[in-house]
C-alpha positions as CSV (number, residue, x, y, z in Angstrom):
1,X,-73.2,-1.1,16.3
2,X,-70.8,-0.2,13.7
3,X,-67.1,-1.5,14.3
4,X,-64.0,0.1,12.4
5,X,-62.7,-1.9,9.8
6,X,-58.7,-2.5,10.8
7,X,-56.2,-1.2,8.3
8,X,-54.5,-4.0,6.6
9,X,-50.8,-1.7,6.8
10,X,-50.3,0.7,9.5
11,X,-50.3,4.3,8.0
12,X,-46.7,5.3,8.5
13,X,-45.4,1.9,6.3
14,X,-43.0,2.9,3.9
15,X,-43.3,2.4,0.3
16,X,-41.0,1.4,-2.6
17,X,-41.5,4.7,-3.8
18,X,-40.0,6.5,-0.3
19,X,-37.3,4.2,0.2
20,X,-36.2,5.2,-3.4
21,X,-36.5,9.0,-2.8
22,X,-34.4,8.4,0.4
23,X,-31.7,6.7,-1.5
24,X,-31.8,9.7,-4.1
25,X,-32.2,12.6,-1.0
26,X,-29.1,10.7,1.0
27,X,-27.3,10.8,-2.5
28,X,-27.5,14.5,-3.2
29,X,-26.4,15.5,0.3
30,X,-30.2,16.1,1.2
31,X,-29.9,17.7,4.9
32,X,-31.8,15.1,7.8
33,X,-34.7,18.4,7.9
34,X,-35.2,18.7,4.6
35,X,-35.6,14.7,4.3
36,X,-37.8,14.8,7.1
37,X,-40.2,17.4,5.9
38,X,-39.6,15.7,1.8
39,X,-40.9,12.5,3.6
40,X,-43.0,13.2,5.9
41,X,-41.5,11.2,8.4
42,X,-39.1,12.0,11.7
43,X,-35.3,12.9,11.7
44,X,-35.5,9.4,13.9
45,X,-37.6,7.4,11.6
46,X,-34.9,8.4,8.5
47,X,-32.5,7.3,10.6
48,X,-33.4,4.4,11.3
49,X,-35.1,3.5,7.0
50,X,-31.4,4.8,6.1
51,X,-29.9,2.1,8.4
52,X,-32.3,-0.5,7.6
53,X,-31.6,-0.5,4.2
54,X,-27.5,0.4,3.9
55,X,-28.1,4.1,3.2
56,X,-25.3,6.5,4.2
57,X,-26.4,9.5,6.0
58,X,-23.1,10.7,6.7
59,X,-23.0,13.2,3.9
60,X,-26.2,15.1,4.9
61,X,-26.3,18.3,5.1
62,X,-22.2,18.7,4.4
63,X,-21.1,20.4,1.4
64,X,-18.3,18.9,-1.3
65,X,-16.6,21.7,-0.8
66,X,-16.0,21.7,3.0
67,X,-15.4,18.0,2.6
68,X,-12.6,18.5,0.3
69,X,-10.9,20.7,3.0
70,X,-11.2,18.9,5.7
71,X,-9.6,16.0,3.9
């Protein structure tokens, strides 16, 4: 009987490398989709890596320009 040899991190574990391109996506003003689909991950698991690690969302998907005005 063969058994399956268990995983030693779950497949949807983050790496260094996403967390970073996150940080740099949340940055530019990166809408939630095009995170999502960049990623590979959930509008609801970005959500919740952003807030894990102290990274603003609050930007996405808003232009400077309609920022300015609405200041």
């Amino acid at each position: 009987m063969i058994h399956s040899i268990r995983r030693s991190l779950p497949a949807n574990t983050w790496s260094t490398e996403d967390i970073r391109l996150l940080r740099q996506l949340a940055t530019s003003g990166a809408s939630l989709e095009t995170m999502a689909v960049t990623l590979r991950r959930t509008p609801s698991a970005i959500r919740n890596k952003a807030t894990m690690h102290g990274i603003s969302l609050r930007r996405c998907g808003e232009s400077l320009t309609s920022e300015a005005v609405s200041a």
